[in-house]
C-alpha positions in Angstrom: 12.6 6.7 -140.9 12.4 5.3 -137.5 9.3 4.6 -135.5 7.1 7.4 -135.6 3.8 8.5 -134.1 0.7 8.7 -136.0 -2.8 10.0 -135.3 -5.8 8.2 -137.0 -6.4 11.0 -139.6 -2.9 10.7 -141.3 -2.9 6.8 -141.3 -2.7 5.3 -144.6 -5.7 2.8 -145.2 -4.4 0.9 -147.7 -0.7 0.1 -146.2 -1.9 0.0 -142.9 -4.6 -2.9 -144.1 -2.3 -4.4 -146.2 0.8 -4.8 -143.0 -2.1 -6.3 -141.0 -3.1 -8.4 -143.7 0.3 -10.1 -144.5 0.9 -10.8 -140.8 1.1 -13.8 -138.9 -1.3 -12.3 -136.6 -3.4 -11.2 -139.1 -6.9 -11.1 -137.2 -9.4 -8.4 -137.6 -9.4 -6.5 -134.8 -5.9 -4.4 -136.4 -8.3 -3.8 -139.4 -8.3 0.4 -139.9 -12.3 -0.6 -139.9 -12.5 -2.6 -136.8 -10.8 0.2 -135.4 -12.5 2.6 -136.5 -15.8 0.9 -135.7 -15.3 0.3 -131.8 -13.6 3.2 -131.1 -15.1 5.9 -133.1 -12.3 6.9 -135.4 -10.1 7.8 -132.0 -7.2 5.2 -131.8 -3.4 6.4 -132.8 -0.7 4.5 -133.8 3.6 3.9 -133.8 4.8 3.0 -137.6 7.6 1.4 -138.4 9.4 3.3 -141.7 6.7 2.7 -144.6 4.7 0.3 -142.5 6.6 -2.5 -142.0 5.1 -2.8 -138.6 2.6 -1.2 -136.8 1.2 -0.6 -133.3 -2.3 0.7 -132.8 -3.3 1.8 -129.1 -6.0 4.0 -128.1 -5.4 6.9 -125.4 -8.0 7.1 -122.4 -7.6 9.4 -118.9 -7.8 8.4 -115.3 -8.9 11.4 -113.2 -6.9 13.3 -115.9 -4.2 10.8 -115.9 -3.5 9.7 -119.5 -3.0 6.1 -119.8 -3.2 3.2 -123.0 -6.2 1.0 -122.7 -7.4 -2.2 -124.9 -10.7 -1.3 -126.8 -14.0 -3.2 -125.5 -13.7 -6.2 -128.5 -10.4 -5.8 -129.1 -8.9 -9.5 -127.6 -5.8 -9.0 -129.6 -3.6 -6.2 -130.5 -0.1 -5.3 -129.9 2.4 -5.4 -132.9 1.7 -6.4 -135.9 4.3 -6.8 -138.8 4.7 -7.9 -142.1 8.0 -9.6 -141.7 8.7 -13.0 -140.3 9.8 -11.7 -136.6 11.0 -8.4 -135.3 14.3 -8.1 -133.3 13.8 -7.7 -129.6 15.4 -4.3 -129.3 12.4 -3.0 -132.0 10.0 -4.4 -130.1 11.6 -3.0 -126.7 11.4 0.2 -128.8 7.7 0.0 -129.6 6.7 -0.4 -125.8 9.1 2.2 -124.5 7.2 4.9 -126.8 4.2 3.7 -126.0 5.0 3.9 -122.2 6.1 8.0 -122.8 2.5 8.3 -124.0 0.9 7.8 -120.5 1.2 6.7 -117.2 0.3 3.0 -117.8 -0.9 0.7 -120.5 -2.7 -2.3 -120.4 -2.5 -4.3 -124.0 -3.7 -7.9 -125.1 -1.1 -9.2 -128.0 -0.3 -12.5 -128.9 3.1 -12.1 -130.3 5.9 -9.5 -129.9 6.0 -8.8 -126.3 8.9 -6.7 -124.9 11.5 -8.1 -122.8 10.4 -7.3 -119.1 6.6 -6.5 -118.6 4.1 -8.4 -116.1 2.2 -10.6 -118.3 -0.6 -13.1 -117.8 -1.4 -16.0 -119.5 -5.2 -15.5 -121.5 -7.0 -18.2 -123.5 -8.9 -17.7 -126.9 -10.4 -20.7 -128.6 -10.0 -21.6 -132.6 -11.9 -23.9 -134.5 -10.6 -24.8 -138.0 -13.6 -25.4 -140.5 -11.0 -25.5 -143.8 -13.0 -29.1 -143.9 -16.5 -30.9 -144.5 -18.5 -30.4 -142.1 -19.3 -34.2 -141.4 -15.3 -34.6 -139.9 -15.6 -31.3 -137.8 -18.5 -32.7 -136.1 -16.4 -36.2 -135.4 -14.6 -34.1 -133.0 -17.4 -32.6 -131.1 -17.8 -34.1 -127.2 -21.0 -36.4 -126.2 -21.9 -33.4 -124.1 -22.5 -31.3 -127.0 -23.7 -33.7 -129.4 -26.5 -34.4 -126.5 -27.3 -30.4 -126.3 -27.6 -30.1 -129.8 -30.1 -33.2 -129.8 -32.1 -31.2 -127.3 -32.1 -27.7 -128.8 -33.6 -29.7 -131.9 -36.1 -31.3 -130.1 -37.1 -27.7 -129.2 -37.8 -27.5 -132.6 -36.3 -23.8 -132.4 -36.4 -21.7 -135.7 -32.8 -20.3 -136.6 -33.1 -16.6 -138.5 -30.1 -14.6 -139.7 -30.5 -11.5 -139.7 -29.4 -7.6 -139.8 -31.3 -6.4 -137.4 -29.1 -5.2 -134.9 -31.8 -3.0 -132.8 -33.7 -6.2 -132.2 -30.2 -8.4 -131.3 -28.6 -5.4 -129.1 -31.8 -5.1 -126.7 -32.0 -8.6 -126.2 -28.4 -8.9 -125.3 -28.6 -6.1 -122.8 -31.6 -7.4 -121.0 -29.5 -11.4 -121.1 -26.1 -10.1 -120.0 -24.6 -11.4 -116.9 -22.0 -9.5 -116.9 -23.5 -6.1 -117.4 -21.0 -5.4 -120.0 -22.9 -4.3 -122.7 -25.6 -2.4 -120.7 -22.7 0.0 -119.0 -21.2 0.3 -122.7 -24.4 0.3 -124.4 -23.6 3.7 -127.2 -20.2 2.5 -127.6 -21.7 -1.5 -128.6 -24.5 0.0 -130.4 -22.7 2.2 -132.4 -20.2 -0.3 -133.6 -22.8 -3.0 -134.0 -24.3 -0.2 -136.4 -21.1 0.9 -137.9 -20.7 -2.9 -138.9 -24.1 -3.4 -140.6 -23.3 -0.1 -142.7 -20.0 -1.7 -143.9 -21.6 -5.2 -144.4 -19.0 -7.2 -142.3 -21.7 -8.9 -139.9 -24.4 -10.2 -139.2 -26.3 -11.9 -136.6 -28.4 -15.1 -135.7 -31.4 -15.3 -133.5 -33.0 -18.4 -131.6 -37.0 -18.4 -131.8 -39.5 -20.3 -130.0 -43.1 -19.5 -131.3 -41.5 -16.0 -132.2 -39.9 -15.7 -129.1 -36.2 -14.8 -129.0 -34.4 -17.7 -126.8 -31.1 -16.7 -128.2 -28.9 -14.2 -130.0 -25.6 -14.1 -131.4 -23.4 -11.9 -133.2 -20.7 -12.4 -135.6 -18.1 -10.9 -137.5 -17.0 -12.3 -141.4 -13.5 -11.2 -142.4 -11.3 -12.3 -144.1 -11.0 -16.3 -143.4 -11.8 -16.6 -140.1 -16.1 -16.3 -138.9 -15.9 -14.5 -135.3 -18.2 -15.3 -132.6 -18.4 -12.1 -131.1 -21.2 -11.5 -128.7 -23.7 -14.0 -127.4 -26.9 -14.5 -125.3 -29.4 -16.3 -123.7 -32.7 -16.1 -121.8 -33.7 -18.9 -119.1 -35.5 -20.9 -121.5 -32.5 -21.0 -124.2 -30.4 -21.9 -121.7 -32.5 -24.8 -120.7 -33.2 -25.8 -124.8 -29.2 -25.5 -125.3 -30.1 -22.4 -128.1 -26.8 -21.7 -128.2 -25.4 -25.1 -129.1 -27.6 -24.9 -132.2 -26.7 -21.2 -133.3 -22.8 -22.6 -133.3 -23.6 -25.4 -134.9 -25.5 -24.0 -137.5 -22.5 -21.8 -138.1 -19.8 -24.3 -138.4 -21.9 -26.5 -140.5 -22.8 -22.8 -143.1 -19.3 -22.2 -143.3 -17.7 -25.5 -143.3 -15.0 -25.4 -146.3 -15.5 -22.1 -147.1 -14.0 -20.5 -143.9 -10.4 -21.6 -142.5 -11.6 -20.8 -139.0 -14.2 -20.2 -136.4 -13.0 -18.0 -134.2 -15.0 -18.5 -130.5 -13.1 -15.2 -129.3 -12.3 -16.9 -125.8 -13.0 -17.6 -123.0 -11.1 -18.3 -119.4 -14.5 -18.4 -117.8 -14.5 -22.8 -117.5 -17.9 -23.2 -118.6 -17.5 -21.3 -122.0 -14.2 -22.7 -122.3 -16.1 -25.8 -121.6 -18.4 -25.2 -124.4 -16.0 -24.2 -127.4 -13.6 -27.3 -126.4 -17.0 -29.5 -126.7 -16.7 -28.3 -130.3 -13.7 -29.6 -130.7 -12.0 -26.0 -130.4 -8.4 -25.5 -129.8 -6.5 -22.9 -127.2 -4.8 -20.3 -128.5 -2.8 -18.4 -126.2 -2.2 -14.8 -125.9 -0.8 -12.2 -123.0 -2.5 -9.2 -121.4 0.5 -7.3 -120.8 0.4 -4.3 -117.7 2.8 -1.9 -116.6 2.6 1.4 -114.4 5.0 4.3 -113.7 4.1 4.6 -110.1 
């Protein structure tokens, strides 16, 4: 059967889910409704015969250009198999097909890279939680032991909740970045995608009702993902955010095998989720252009 191209209406859920699933990758962002969630249903994808490996992409244009781009939220993608490893002239085949579907492609993958491609070195963090909660904190920093002392002194309420309208509008005005504002349908409407499928939830800092922090996570399969995070002035000064990941840790402690801090190479959130006691996990962001 070959490798063959498939759009995301005659994908198979079930084998699809269940490749991803027996992986050694297997992370959630290759999930058909991860997928489906951040990108609105319009990713494709190279099979291998009856799934032994796939390759999901998603096909954006460049002043009418067509090119293959890495979905906002998407850290890790690439191929995924359910095999032990694939042989290098496979994967070679994989990224040639993908390359005769535009005129460059920029892909984040951890494993199964092709043999000649520029590649750059990127840094997620993992935490693993398989444990009681009293030896994971053992192995957090003095730093962070110190900020969570303070954010307690705060006496700051934690509250889970569902609420995304109320979590999205407080991370767009508390973005740095700007990330979220200039994507704000496409983060809304996965955020809301999410909450209909009951796969998330998130966690909000209060002060006297006040929101002094907000995060955002993801619960599948055996990993918790730490997937979108703020602060305003005053959390940052009461170290909200050290309590909200604490709180987390010490929820699913045992229950989870990981926490997944979703990066960072910025050195002061690196800083943070090593403070934690979290461990790097490299992966590649792999470019290549025609001309």
């Amino acid at each position: 059967m070959g490798i063959r191209f498939l759009s995301r209406d005659k994908i198979d859920d079930k084998k699809w889910d269940d490749c991803i699933n027996r992986s050694s990758s297997n992370i959630v962002y290759g999930l058909t409704w991860y997928l489906d969630a951040i990108t609105s249903k319009k990713w494709s994808a190279y099979i291998l015969d009856d799934y032994e490996a796939v390759m999901p992409f998603i096909r954006n244009y460049t002043f009418l250009f067509p090119n293959v781009t890495t979905p906002l939220l998407c850290q890790q993608l690439g191929i995924f198999l359910k095999k032990v490893s694939l042989s290098q002239k496979v994967c070679d085949t994989f990224y040639a097909k993908l390359k005769s579907y535009g005129w460059k492609y920029d892909i984040k993958t951890k494993a199964n890279l092709p043999d000649k491609v520029e590649k750059n070195e990127k840094i997620n963090h993992i935490l693993w939680i398989n444990k009681p909660y009293q030896e994971i904190e053992t192995k957090y920093n003095r730093n962070t032991k110190r900020n969570i002392s303070q954010a307690k002194e705060a006496q700051l309420t934690l509250v889970k909740t569902s609420d995304y309208s109320e979590t999205l509008s407080f991370l767009l005005k508390n973005d740095p970045s700007g990330i979220i504002l200039k994507n704000k349908k496409q983060f809304k409407d996965f955020m809301t995608s999410v909450h209909l499928i009951n796969k998330g939830f998130c966690v909000l800092a209060l002060e006297n009702e006040e929101i002094r922090a907000a995060a955002f996570f993801i619960d599948e399969g055996d990993r918790l993902y730490f997937m979108l995070c703020a602060s305003d002035d005053r959390g940052k000064k009461t170290k909200a955010m050290y309590l909200i990941i604490d709180d987390m840790i010490r929820n699913h402690a045992g229950i989870k095998n990981i926490f997944d801090f979703t990066g960072s190479s910025i050195d002061s959130i690196a800083q943070r989720n090593e403070g934690f006691g979290g461990a790097k996990e490299i992966y590649y962001h792999l470019t290549w252009k025609l001309f």
